[in-house]
C-alpha positions as CSV (number, residue, x, y, z in Angstrom):
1,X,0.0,0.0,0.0
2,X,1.0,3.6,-1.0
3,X,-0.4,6.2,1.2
4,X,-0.5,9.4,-1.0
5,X,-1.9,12.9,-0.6
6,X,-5.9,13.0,-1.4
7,X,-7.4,15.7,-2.9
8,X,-9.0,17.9,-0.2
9,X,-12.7,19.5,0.5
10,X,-13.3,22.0,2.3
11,X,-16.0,21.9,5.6
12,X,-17.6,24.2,7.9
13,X,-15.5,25.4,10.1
14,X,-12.3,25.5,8.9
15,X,-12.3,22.1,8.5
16,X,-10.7,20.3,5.7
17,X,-11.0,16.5,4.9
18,X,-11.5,13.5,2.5
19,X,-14.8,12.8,0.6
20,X,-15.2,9.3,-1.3
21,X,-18.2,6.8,-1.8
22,X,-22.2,6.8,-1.6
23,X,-23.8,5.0,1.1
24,X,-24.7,5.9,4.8
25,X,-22.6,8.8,6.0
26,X,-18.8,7.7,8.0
27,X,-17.2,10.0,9.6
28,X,-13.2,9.3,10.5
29,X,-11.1,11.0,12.6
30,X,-7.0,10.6,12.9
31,X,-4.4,11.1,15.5
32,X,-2.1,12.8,16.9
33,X,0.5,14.2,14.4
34,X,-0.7,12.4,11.1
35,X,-4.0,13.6,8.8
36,X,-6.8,12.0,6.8
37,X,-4.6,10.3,4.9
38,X,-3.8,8.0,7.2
39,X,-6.9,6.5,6.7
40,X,-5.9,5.7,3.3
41,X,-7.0,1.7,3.2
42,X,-10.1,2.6,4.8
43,X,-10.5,5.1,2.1
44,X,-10.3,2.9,-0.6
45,X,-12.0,-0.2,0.3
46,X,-15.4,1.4,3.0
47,X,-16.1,3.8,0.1
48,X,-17.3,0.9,-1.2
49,X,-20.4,0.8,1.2
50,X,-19.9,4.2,2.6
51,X,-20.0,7.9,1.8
52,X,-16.6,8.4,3.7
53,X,-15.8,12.3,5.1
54,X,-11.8,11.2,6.9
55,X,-11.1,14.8,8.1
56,X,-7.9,16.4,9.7
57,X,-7.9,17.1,12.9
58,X,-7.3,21.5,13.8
59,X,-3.7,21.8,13.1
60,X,-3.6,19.2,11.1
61,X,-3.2,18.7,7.2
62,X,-5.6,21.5,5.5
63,X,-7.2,22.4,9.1
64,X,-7.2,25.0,10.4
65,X,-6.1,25.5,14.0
66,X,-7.7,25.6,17.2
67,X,-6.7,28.6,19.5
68,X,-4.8,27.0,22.3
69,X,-6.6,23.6,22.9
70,X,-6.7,22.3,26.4
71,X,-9.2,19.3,26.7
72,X,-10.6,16.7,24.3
73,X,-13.9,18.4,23.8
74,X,-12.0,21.3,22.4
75,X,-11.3,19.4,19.2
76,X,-14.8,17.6,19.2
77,X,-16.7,21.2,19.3
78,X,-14.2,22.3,16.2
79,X,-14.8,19.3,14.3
80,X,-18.5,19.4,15.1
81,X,-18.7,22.7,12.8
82,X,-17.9,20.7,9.9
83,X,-20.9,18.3,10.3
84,X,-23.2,20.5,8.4
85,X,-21.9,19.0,5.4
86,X,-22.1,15.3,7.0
87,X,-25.5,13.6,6.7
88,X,-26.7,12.5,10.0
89,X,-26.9,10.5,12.0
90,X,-23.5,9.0,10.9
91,X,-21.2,6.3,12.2
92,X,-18.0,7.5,13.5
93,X,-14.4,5.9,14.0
94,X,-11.6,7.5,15.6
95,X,-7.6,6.8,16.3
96,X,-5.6,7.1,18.9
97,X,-6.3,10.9,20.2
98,X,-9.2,10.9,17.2
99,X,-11.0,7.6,19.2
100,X,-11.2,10.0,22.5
101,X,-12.6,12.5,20.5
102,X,-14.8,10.3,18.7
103,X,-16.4,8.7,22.0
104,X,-16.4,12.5,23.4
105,X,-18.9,13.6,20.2
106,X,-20.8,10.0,20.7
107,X,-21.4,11.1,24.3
108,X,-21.9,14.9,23.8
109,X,-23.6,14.9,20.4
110,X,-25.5,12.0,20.4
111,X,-28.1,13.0,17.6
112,X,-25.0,12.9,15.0
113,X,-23.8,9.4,15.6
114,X,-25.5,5.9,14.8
115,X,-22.2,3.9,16.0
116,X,-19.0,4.4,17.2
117,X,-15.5,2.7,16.5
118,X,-12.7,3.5,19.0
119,X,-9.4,2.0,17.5
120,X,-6.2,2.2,19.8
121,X,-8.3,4.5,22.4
122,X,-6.5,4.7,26.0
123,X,-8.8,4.2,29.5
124,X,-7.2,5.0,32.9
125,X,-3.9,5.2,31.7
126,X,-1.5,3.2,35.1
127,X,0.7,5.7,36.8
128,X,4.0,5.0,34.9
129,X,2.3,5.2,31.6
130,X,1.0,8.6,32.5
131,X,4.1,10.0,33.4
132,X,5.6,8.7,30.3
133,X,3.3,10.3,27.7
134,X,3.3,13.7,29.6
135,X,7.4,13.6,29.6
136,X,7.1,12.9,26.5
137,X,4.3,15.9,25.5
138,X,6.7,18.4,27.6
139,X,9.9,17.4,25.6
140,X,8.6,18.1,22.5
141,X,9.1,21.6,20.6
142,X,6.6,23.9,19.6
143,X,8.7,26.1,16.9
144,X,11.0,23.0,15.4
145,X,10.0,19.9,13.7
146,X,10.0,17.0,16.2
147,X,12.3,13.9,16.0
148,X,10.1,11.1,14.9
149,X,12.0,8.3,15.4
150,X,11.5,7.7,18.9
151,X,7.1,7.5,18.0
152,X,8.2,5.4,14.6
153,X,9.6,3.0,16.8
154,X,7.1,2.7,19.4
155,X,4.3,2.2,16.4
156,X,6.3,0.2,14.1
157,X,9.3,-1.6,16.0
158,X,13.0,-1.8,14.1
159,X,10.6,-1.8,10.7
160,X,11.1,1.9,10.3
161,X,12.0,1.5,6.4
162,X,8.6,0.0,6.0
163,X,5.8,2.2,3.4
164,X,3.8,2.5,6.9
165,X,6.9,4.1,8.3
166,X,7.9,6.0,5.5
167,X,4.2,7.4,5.3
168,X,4.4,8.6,8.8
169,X,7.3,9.8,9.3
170,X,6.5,12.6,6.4
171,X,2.9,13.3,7.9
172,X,4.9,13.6,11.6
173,X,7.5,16.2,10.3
174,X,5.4,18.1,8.0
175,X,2.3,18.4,10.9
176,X,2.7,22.1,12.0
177,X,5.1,21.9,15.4
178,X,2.8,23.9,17.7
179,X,-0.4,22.4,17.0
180,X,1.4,19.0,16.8
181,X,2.5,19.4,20.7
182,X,-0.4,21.4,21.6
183,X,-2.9,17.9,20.0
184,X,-0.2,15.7,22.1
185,X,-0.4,17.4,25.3
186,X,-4.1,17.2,25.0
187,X,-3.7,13.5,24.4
188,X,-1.3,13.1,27.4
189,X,-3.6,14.6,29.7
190,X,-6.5,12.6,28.2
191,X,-8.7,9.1,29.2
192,X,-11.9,7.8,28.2
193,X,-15.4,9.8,28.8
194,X,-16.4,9.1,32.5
195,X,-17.5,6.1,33.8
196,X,-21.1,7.5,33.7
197,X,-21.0,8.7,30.2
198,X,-19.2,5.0,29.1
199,X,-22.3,3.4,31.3
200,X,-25.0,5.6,29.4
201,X,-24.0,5.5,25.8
202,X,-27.1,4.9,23.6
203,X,-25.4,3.7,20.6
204,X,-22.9,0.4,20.1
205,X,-19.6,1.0,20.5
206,X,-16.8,-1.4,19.1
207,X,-13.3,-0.5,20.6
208,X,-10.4,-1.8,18.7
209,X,-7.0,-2.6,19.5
210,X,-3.7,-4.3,18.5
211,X,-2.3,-7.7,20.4
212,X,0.7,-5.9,20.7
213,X,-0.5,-2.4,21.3
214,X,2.0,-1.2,24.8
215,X,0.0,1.9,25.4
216,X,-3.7,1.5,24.3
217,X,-4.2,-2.1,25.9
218,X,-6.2,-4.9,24.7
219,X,-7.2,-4.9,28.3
220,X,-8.4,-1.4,28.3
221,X,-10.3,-2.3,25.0
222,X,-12.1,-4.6,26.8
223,X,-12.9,-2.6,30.2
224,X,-14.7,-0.1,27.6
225,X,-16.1,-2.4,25.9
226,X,-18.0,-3.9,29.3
227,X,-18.9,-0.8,30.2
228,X,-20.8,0.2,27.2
229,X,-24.3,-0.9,27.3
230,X,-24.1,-2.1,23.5
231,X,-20.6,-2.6,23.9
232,X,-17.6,-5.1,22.2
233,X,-14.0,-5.6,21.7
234,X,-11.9,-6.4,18.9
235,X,-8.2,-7.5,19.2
236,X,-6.1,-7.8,16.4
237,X,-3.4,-10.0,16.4
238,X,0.0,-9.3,15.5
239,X,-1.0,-5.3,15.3
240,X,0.7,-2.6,17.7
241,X,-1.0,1.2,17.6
242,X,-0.9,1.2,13.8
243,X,-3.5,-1.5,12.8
244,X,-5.4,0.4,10.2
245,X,-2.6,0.6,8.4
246,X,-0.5,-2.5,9.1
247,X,-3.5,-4.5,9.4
248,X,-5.8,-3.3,7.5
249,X,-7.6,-6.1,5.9
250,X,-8.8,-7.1,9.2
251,X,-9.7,-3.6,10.8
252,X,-11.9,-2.8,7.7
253,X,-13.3,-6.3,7.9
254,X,-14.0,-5.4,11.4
255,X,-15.5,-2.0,10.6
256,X,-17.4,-2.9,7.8
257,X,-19.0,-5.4,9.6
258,X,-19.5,-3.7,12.7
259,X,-21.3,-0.3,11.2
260,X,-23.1,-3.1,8.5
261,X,-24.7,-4.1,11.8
262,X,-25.4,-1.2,13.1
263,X,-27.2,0.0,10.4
């Protein structure tokens, strides 16, 4: 797979983003650092069922910025601008960062979303694990371009030469440096909704995670995933944070059939 730069359109809101497909209305959402593109396999093979709308995140790709972002919700009330031009309801995946905010709009705006995918979300990050991310948001630069090595090789290993790599290590060094760190420390300081808002949820959730993820557990895939009312878990084996793209047969077998059932 080649992940390539897709033509943008433009959203409400300053919101940029990817449009392919006819079908029901699915929204994606990326992480921290990267853009829609990332979404590239998804792309390709849901537009096949779906009218897909993969935007960048504020900061990100053709975005534009949010002024000085503190919480999750921050990024779910920008994005929610752009869904004037999204049919609704919609379903709705998010990564990494994008699954928090994802869950945050599925709890908060609950008359735009039919079903929600969280792939690689975190839940009540350990102590150590907490400290590590936020170490890791206060190291980083806000006026240079960020070494990406050190995240390559969490995502992807000693198999930094790989196209998956290679893909995200361009997004990660061309992302603008302060809304890259300003996204991050968001993320560091993020967890899942509430317990209460998890508990309450009126749409099925799927929560999605590599066997080999370090950071967003299989086991905290699961805990979500019991706590939803119409709740499940899907772990991929073999996949780390990256499954969409390293894996991406099986997470669009698992999306397609998850938001197939939802419908």
């Amino acid at each position: 797979m080649t992940w390539t730069t897709r033509q943008r359109s433009d959203y409400p809101g300053g919101i940029a983003g990817v449009r392919a497909g006819d079908g029901k209305p699915l929204v994606l959402i990326h992480g921290v650092g990267l853009n829609a593109d990332s979404w590239g396999t998804q792309i390709d093979v849901l537009s096949g069922e779906f009218s897909v709308h993969a935007l960048d995140l504020p900061g990100h790709g053709n975005s534009a910025p949010v002024a000085d972002p503190a919480i999750v919700s921050d990024f779910s009330d920008a994005l929610a601008a752009a869904f004037g031009a999204v049919e609704k309801p919609f379903f709705l995946a998010g990564h990494s960062l994008g699954a928090l905010i994802a869950l945050d709009i599925a709890v908060r705006y609950p008359e735009t979303c039919r079903a929600v995918a969280a792939l690689n979300a975190v839940h009540r990050r350990g102590p150590e694990a907490l400290a590590a991310v936020r170490a890791r948001a206060n190291a980083m630069s806000a006026t240079e371009v960020n070494d990406p090595v050190p995240t390559l090789s969490r995502w992807y290993g000693d198999d930094l030469d790989g196209a998956a790599a290679q893909a995200c290590r361009r997004w990660l060094t061309s992302v603008d440096p302060a809304a890259y760190k300003a996204a991050y420390t968001v993320f560091a300081d993020a967890d899942s909704p509430a317990d209460e808002a998890m508990t309450s949820l009126g749409c099925p959730a799927l929560f999605l995670t590599g066997g080999l993820e370090p950071n967003s557990t299989p086991a905290m895939s699961e805990a979500m995933a019991a706590m939803v009312p119409d709740g499940r878990s899907v772990i991929v084996p073999g996949a780390a944070h990256m499954a969409m793209m390293t894996h991406a047969t099986a997470v669009n077998r698992a999306l397609s059939d998850f938001f197939g059932g939802a419908s």
